[in-house]
N, C-alpha and C positions, 0 to 999 in steps of 0.2 A: 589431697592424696595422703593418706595414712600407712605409715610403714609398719609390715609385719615382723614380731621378732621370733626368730625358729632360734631353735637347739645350735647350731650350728654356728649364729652370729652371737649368741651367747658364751659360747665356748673360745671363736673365735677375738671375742673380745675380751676373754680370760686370759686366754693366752697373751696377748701383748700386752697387755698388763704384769702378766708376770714379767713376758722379756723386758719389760721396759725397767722395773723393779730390779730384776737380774743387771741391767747396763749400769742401773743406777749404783748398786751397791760395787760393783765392779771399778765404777769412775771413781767413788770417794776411797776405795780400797787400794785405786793403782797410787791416788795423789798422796795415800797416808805413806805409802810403803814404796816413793819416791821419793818425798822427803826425810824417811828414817834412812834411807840407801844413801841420800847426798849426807846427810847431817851427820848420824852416824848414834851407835847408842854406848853411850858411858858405861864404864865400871862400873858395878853396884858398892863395890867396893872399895876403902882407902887403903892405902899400904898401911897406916898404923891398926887397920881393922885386922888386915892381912898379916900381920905382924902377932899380933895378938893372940888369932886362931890358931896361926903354925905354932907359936909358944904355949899354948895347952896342947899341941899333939907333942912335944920333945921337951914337955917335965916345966917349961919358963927359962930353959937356958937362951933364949932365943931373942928374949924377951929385954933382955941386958945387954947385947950386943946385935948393933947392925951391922951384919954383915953383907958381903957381893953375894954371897950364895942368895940371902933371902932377896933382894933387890930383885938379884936374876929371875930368881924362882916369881915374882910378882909381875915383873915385867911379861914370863914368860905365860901365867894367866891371863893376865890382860889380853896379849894378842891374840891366845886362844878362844878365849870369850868374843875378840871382836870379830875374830875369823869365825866363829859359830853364828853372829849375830848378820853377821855378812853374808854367809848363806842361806839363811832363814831369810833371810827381808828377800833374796834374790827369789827363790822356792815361791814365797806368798806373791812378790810382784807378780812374777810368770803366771801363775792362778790367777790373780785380782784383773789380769793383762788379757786373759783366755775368758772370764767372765763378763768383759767390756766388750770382745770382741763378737762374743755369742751371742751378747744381749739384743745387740744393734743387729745384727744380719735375722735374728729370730724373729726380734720386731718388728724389720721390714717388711720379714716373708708373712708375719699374724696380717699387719696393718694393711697392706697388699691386698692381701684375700678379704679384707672386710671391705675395703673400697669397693672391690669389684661385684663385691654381692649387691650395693648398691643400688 
């Protein structure tokens, strides 16, 4: 018994192929941007770095004394970077989350229809 192959089971086995590729990149995308969400992503910056830059914007007075203003002011980058960094990972999960979930439900419905052609 020799199977015939049409346009249609060609196509249809494009397509889960791609959804399956779609689930895939979706799985390694949710695990990367789960574990940057739990771990968490560091300063790029050190307060002596930070230090440094603000004392070339105010002449190097700045540069000579540590003061609470710069502490704060460094402090208060950081949190705002992690808070940036915390949304963004959240944003890509929810995507990476929505491309897992489409992959597998897409796949089923390609993989489905080529069994039944069967």
């Amino acid at each position: 018994m020799k199977k015939e192959f049409s346009l249609r089971s060609l196509y249809l086995y494009a397509a889960s192929f791609t959804a399956l590729l779609f689930f895939l990149f979706g799985a390694v995308s949710s695990v990367t941007n789960l574990v940057a969400l739990w771990q968490g992503e560091s300063y790029y910056q050190t307060y002596t770095q930070f230090r440094t830059m603000y004392a070339k914007e105010d002449g190097g007075q700045s540069l000579k004394e540590d003061t609470e203003e710069l502490k704060l002011a460094y402090q208060e980058e950081v949190s705002q970077y992690e808070m940036m960094e915390r949304k963004r990972t959240v944003k890509n999960l929810s995507g990476s989350l929505t491309a897992l979930i489409l992959g597998v439900f897409f796949w089923q419905l390609f993989w489905k229809q080529t069994k039944s052609d069967d």
